[in-house]
N, C-alpha and C positions, 0 to 999 in steps of 0.2 A: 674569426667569428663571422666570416663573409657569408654562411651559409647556414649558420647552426638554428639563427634562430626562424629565420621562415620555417623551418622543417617543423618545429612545434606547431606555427598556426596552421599551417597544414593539416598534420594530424587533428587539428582540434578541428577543425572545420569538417572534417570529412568525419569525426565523430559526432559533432553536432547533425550532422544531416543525416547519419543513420539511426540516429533516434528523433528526428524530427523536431530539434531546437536550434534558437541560434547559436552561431558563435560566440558573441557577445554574452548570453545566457550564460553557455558552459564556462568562460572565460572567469566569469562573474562569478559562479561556484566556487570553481578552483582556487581565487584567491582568498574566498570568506570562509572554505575550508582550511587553508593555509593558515591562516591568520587563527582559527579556532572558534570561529563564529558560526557553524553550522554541525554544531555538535549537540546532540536529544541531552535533554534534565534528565531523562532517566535512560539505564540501559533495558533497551529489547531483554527481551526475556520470554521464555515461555507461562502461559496460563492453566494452573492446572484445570483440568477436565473432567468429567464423568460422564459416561454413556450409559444412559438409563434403558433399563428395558422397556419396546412397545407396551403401550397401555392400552388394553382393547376397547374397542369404541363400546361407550354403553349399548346396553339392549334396548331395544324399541319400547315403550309401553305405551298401554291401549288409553284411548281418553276414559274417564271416569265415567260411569254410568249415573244417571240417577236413578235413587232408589223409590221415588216415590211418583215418579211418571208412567 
Protein backbone atom coordinates (compact mmCIF):
# COMPACT_ATOMS: atom_id res chain seq x y z
CA UNK A 1 0.00 0.00 0.00
CA UNK A 2 3.13 2.21 -0.32
CA UNK A 3 1.61 4.13 -3.08
CA UNK A 4 -2.11 3.41 -3.46
CA UNK A 5 -3.35 5.70 -1.31
CA UNK A 6 -1.72 9.23 -2.40
CA UNK A 7 -2.94 8.29 -5.75
CA UNK A 8 -6.62 8.88 -4.47
CA UNK A 9 -5.75 12.37 -3.01
CA UNK A 10 -4.26 13.25 -5.88
CA UNK A 11 -6.96 12.62 -8.20
CA UNK A 12 -9.24 14.44 -5.67
CA UNK A 13 -7.28 17.34 -5.50
CA UNK A 14 -6.94 17.93 -9.17
CA UNK A 15 -10.69 17.38 -9.29
CA UNK A 16 -11.45 19.73 -6.66
CA UNK A 17 -9.50 22.32 -8.63
CA UNK A 18 -11.13 21.81 -11.89
CA UNK A 19 -14.29 22.73 -10.55
CA UNK A 20 -13.18 25.21 -8.36
CA UNK A 21 -13.52 23.57 -4.66
CA UNK A 22 -11.45 22.52 -2.12
CA UNK A 23 -10.13 19.30 -1.43
CA UNK A 24 -11.37 19.14 1.88
CA UNK A 25 -15.02 20.15 0.31
CA UNK A 26 -15.00 17.19 -2.07
CA UNK A 27 -13.42 14.85 0.60
CA UNK A 28 -16.30 15.87 2.69
CA UNK A 29 -19.04 14.93 0.04
CA UNK A 30 -17.69 11.74 -0.63
CA UNK A 31 -17.86 10.51 2.74
CA UNK A 32 -21.51 11.95 3.66
CA UNK A 33 -22.48 10.44 0.23
CA UNK A 34 -21.04 7.16 1.39
CA UNK A 35 -22.40 7.03 4.56
CA UNK A 36 -26.07 8.06 2.87
CA UNK A 37 -26.36 11.50 4.14
CA UNK A 38 -26.59 13.40 0.85
CA UNK A 39 -29.39 11.70 -0.59
CA UNK A 40 -32.82 14.36 -1.93
CA UNK A 41 -36.44 13.18 0.11
CA UNK A 42 -37.79 13.04 -3.04
CA UNK A 43 -36.67 11.64 -6.45
CA UNK A 44 -35.98 14.15 -9.48
CA UNK A 45 -38.57 13.73 -11.79
CA UNK A 46 -39.90 15.53 -14.53
CA UNK A 47 -42.82 18.28 -14.31
CA UNK A 48 -45.39 17.91 -16.64
CA UNK A 49 -45.82 21.10 -19.06
CA UNK A 50 -48.06 22.69 -21.38
CA UNK A 51 -47.15 25.21 -24.13
CA UNK A 52 -49.96 27.50 -24.53
CA UNK A 53 -50.43 29.43 -27.65
CA UNK A 54 -49.28 33.27 -28.07
CA UNK A 55 -52.18 35.51 -26.78
CA UNK A 56 -52.23 38.59 -28.86
CA UNK A 57 -51.69 41.63 -27.24
CA UNK A 58 -55.06 43.64 -26.85
CA UNK A 59 -56.00 46.26 -29.16
CA UNK A 60 -55.47 49.79 -28.46
CA UNK A 61 -58.77 51.73 -27.32
CA UNK A 62 -59.45 55.31 -27.71
CA UNK A 63 -60.07 57.29 -24.43
CA UNK A 64 -63.79 57.95 -23.89
CA UNK A 65 -65.32 61.01 -25.12
CA UNK A 66 -67.66 63.01 -23.49
CA UNK A 67 -70.93 63.40 -24.44
CA UNK A 68 -71.96 66.37 -23.28
CA UNK A 69 -68.80 68.85 -23.83
Amino acid sequence: MAGGGSLGIRLGSATARRHGISRSLLTRWRRELRAGLLMAEERPGFTPLQIAPDVPPPSPTKAPTCAWA
